[in-house]
N, CA, C, O and CB atoms as a CASP TS submission, in Angstrom:
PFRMAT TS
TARGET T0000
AUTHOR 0000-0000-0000
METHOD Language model
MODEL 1
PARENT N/A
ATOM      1  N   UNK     1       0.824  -1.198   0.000  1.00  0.00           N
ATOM      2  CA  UNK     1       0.000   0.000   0.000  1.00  0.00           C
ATOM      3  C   UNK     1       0.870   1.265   0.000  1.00  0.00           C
ATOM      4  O   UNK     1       0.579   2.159  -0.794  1.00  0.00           O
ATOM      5  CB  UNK     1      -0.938  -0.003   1.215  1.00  0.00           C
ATOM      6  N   UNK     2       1.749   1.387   0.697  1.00  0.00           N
ATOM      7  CA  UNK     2       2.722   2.455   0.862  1.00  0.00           C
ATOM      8  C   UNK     2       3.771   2.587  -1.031  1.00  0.00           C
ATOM      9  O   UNK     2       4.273   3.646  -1.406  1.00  0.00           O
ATOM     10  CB  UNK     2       3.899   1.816   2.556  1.00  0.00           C
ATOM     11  N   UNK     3       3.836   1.262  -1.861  1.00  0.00           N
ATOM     12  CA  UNK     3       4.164   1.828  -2.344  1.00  0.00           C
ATOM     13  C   UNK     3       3.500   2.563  -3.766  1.00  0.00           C
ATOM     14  O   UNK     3       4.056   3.279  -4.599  1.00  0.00           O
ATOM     15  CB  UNK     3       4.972   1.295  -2.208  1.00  0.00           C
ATOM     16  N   UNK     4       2.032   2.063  -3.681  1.00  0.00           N
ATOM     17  CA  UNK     4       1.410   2.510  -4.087  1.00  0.00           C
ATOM     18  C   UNK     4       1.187   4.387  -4.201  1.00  0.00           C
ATOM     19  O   UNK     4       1.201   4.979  -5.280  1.00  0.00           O
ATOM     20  CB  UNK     4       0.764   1.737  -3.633  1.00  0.00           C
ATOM     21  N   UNK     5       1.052   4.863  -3.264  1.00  0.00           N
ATOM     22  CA  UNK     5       1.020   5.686  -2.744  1.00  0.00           C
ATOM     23  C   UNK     5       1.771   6.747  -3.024  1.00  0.00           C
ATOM     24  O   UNK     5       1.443   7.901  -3.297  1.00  0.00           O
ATOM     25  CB  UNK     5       1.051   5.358  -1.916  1.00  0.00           C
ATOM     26  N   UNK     6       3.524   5.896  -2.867  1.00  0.00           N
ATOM     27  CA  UNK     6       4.659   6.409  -3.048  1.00  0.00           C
ATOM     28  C   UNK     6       4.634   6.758  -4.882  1.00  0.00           C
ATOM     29  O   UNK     6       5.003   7.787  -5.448  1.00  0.00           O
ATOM     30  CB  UNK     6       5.829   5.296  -2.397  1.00  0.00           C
ATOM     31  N   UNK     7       4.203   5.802  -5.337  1.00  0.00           N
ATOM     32  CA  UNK     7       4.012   5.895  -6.596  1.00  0.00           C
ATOM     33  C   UNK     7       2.940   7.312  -7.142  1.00  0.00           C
ATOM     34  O   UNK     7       3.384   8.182  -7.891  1.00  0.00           O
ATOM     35  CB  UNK     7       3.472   4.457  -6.916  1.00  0.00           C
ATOM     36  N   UNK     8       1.755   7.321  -6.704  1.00  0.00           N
ATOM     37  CA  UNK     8       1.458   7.723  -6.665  1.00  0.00           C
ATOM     38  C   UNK     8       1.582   9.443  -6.743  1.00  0.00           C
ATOM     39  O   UNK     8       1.173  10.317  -7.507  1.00  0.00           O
ATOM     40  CB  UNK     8       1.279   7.033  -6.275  1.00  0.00           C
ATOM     41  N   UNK     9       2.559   9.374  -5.229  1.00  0.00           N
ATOM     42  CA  UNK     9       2.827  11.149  -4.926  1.00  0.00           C
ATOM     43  C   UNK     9       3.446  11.044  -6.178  1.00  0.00           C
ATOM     44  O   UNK     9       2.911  11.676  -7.088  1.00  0.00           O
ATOM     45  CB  UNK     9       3.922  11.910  -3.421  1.00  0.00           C
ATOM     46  N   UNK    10       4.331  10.469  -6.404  1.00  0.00           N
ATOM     47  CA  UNK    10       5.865  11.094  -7.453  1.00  0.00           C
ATOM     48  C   UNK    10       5.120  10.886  -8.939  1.00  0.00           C
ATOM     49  O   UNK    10       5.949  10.808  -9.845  1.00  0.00           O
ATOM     50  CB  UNK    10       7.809   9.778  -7.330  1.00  0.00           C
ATOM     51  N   UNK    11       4.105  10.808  -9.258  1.00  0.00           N
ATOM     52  CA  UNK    11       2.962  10.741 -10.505  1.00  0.00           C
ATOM     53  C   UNK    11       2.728  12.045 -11.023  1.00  0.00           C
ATOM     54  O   UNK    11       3.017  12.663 -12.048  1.00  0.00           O
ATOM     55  CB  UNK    11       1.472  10.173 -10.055  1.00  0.00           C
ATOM     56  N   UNK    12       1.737  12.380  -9.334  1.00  0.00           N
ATOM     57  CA  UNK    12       1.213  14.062  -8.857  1.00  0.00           C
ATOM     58  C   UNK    12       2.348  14.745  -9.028  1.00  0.00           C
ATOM     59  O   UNK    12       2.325  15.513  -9.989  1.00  0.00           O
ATOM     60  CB  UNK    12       0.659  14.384  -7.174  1.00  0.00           C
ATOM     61  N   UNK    13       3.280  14.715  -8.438  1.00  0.00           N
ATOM     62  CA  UNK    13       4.494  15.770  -8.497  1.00  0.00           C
ATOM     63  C   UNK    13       5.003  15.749  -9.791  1.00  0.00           C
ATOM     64  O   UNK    13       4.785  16.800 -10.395  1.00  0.00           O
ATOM     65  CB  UNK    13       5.706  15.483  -7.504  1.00  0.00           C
ATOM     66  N   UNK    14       5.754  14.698 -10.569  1.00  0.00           N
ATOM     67  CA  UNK    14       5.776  15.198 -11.519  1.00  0.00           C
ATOM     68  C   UNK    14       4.806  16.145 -13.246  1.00  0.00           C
ATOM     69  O   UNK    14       5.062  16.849 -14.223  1.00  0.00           O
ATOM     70  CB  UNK    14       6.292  14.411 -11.421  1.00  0.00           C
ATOM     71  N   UNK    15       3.725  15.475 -12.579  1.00  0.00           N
ATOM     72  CA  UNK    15       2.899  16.304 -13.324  1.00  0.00           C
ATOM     73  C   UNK    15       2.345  17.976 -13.125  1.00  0.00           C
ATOM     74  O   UNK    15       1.943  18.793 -13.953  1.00  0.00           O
ATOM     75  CB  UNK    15       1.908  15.535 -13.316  1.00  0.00           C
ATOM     76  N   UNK    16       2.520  18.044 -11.732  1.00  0.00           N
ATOM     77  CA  UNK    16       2.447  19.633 -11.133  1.00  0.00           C
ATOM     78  C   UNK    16       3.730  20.524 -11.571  1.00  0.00           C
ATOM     79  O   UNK    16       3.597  21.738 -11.728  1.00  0.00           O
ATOM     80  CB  UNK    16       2.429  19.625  -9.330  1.00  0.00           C
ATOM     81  N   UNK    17       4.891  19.923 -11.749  1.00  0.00           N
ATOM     82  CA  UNK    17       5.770  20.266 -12.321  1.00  0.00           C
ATOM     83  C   UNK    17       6.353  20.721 -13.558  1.00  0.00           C
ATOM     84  O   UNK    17       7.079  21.620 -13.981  1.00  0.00           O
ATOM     85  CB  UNK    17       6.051  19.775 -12.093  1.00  0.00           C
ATOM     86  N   UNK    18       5.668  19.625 -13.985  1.00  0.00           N
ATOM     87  CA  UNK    18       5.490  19.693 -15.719  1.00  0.00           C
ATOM     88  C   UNK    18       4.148  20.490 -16.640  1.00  0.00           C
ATOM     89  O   UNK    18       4.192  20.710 -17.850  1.00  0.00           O
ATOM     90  CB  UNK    18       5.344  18.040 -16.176  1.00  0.00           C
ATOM     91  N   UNK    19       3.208  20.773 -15.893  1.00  0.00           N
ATOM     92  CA  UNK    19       1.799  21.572 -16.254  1.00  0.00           C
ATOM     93  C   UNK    19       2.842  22.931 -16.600  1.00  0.00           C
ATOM     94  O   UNK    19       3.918  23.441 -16.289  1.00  0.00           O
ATOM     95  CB  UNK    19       0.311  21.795 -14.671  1.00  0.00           C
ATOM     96  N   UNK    20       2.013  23.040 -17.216  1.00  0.00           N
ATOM     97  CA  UNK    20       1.986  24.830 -17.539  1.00  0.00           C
ATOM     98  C   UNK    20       0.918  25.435 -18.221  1.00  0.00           C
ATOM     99  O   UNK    20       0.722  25.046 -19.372  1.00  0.00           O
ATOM    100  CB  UNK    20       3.145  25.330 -18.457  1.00  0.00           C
ATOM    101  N   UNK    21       0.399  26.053 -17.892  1.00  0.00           N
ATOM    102  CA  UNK    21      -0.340  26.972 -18.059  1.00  0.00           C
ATOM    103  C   UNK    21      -0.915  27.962 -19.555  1.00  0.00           C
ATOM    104  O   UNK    21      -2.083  28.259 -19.803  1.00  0.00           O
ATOM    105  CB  UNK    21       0.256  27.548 -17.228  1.00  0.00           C
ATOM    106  N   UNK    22       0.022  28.227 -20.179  1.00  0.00           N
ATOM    107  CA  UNK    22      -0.691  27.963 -21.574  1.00  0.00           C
ATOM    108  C   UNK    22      -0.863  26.995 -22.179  1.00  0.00           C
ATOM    109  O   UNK    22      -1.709  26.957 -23.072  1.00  0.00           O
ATOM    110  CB  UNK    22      -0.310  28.448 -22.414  1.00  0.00           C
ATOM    111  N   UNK    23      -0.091  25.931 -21.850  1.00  0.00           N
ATOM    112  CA  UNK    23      -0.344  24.738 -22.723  1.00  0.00           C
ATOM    113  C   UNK    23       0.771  24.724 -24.001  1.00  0.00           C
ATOM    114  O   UNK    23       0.534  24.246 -25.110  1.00  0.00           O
ATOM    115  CB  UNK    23      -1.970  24.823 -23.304  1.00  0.00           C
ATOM    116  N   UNK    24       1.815  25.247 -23.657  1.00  0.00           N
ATOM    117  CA  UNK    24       3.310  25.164 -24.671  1.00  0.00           C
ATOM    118  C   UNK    24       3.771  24.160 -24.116  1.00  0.00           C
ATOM    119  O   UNK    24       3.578  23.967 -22.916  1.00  0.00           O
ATOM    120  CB  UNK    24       4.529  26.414 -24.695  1.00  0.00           C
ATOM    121  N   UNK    25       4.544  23.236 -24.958  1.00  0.00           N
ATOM    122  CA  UNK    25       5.951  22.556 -23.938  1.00  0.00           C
ATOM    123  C   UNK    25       6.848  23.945 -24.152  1.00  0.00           C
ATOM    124  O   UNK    25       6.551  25.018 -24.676  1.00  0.00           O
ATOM    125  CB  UNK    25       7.007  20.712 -24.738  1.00  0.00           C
ATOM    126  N   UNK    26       8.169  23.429 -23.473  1.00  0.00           N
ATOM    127  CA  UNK    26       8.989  23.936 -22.773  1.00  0.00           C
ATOM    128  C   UNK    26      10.035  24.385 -24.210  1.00  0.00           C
ATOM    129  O   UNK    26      10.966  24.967 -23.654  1.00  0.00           O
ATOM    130  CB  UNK    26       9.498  22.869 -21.504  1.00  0.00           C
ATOM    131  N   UNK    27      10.260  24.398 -25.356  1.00  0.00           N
ATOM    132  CA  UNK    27      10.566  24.661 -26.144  1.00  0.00           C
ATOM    133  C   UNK    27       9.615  25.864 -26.933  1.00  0.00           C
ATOM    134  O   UNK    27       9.913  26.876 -27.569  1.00  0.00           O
ATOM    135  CB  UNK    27      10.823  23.583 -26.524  1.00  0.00           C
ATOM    136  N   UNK    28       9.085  25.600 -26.778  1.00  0.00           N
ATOM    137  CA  UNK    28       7.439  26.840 -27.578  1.00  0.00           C
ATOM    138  C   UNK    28       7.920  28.173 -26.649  1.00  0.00           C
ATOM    139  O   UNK    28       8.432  29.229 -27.018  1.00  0.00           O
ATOM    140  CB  UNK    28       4.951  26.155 -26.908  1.00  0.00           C
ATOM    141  N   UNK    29       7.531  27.678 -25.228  1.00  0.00           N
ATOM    142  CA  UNK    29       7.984  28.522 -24.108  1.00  0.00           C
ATOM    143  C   UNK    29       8.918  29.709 -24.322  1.00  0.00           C
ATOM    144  O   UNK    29       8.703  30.913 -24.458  1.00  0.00           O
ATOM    145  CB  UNK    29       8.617  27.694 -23.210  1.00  0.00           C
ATOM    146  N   UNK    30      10.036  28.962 -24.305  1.00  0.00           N
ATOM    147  CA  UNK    30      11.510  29.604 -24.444  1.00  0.00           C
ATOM    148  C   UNK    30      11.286  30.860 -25.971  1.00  0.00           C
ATOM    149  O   UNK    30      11.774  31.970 -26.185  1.00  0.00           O
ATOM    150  CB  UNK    30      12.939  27.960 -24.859  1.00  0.00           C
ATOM    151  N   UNK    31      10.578  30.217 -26.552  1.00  0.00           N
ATOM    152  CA  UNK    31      10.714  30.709 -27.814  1.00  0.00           C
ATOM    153  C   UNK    31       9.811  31.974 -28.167  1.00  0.00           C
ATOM    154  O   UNK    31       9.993  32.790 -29.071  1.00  0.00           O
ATOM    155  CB  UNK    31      10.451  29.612 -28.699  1.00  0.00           C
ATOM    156  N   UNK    32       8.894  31.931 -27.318  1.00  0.00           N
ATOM    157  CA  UNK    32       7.568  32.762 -26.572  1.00  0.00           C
ATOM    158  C   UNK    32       8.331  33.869 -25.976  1.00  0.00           C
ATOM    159  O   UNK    32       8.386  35.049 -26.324  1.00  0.00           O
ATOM    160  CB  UNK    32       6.595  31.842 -25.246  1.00  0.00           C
ATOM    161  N   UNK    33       8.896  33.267 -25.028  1.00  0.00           N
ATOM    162  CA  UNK    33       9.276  34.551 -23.554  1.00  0.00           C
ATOM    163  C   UNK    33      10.392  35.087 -24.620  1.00  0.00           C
ATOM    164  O   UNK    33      10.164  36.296 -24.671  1.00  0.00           O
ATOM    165  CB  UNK    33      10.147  33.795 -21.424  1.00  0.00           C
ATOM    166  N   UNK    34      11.324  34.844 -25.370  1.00  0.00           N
ATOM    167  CA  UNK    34      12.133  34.948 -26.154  1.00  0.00           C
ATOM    168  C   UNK    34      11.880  36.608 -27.184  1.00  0.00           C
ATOM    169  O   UNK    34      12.442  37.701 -27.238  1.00  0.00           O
ATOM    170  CB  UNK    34      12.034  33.508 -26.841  1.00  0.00           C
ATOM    171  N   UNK    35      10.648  35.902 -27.894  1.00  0.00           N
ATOM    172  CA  UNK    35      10.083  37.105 -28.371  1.00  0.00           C
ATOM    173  C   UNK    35       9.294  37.978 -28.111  1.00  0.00           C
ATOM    174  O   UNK    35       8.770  38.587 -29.044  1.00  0.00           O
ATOM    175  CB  UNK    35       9.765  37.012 -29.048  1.00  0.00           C
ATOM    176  N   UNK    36       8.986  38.286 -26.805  1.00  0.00           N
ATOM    177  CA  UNK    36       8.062  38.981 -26.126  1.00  0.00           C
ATOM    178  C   UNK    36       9.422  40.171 -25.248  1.00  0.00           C
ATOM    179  O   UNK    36       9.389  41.397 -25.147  1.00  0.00           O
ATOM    180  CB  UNK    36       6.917  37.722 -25.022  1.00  0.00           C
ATOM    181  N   UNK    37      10.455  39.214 -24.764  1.00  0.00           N
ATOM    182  CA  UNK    37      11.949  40.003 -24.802  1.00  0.00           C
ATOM    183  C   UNK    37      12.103  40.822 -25.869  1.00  0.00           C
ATOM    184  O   UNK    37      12.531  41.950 -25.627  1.00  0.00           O
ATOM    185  CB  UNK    37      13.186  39.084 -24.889  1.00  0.00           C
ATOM    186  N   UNK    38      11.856  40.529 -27.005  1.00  0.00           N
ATOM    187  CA  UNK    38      12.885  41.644 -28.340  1.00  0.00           C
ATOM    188  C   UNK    38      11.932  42.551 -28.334  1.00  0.00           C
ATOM    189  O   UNK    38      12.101  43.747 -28.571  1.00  0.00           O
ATOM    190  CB  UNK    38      13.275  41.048 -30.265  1.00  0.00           C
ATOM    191  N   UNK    39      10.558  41.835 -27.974  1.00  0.00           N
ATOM    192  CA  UNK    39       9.285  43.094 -28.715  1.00  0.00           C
ATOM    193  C   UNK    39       9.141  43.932 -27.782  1.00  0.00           C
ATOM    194  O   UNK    39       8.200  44.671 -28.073  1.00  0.00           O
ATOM    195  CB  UNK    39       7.595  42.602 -29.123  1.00  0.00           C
ATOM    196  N   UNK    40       9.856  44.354 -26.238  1.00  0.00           N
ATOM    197  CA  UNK    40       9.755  44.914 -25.653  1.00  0.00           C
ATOM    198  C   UNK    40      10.936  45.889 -25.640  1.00  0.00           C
ATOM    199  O   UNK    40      10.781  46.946 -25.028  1.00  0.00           O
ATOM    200  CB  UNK    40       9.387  44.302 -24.884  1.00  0.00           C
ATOM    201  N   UNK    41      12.060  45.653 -26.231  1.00  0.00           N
ATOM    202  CA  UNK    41      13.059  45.971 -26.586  1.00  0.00           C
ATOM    203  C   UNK    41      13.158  46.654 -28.162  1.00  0.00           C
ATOM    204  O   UNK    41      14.103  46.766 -28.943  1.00  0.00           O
ATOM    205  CB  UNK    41      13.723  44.886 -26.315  1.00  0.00           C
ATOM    206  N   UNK    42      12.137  46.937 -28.215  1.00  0.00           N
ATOM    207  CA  UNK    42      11.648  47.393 -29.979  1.00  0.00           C
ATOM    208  C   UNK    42      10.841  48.638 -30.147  1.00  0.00           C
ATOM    209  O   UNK    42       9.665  48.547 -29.795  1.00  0.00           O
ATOM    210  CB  UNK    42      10.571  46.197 -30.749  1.00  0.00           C
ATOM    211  N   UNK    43      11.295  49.912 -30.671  1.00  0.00           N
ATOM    212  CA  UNK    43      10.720  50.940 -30.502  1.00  0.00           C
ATOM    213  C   UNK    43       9.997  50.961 -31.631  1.00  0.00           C
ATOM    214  O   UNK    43      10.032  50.030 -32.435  1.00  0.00           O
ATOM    215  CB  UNK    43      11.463  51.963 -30.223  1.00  0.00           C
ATOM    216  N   UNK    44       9.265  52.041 -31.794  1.00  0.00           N
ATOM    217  CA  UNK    44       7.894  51.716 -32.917  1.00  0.00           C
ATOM    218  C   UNK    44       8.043  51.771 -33.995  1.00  0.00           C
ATOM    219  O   UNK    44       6.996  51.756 -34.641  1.00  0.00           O
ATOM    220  CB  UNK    44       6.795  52.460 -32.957  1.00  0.00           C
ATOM    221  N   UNK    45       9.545  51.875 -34.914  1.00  0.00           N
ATOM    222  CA  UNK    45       9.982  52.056 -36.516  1.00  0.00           C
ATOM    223  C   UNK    45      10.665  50.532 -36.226  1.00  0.00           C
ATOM    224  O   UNK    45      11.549  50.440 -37.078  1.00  0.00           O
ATOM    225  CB  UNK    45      11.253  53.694 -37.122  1.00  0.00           C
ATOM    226  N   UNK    46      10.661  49.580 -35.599  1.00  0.00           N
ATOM    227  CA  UNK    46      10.862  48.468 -35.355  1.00  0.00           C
ATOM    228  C   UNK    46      12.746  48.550 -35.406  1.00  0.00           C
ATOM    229  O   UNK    46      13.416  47.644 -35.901  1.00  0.00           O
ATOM    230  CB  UNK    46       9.936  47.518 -36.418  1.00  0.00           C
ATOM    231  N   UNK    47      13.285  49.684 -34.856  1.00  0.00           N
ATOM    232  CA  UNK    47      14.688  49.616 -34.117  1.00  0.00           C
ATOM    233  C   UNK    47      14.263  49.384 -32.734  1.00  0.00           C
ATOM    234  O   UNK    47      13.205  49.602 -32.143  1.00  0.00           O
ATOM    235  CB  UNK    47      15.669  51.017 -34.240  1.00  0.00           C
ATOM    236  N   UNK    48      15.787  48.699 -32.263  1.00  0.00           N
ATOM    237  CA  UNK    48      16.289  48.304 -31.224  1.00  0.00           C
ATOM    238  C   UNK    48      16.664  48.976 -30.179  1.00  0.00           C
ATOM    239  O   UNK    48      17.872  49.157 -30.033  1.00  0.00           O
ATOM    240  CB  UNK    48      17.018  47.796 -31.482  1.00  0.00           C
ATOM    241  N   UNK    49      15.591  49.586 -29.055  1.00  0.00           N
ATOM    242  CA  UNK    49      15.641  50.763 -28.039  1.00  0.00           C
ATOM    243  C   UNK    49      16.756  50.049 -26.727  1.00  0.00           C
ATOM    244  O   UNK    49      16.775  48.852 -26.436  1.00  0.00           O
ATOM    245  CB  UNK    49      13.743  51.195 -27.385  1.00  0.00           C
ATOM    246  N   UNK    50      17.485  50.956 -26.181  1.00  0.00           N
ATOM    247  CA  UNK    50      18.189  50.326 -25.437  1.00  0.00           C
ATOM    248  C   UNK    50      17.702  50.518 -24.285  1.00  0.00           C
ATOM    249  O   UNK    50      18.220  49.991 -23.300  1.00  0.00           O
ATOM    250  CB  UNK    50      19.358  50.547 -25.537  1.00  0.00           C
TER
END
């Protein structure tokens, strides 16, 4: 029963871990936050504001 259980938690945990919230994997992600970096870094004639 215990290792059921044990099984169990480490199921839950890795899946609480691994969720995210839009629904990207972890490559999409990177690639997301990535360009949301430059576009904030981008003044409105689409140069590079420092």
């Amino acid at each position: 029963m215990i290792t059921v259980l044990v099984i169990a938690a480490f199921v839950v945990a890795v899946l609480w871990l691994t969720h995210d919230r839009d629904g990207l994997d972890f490559g999409a992600r990177d690639i997301h936050r990535a360009m949301a970096a430059r576009d904030r870094r981008s003044g409105p004639l689409g140069t590079v504001v420092p």
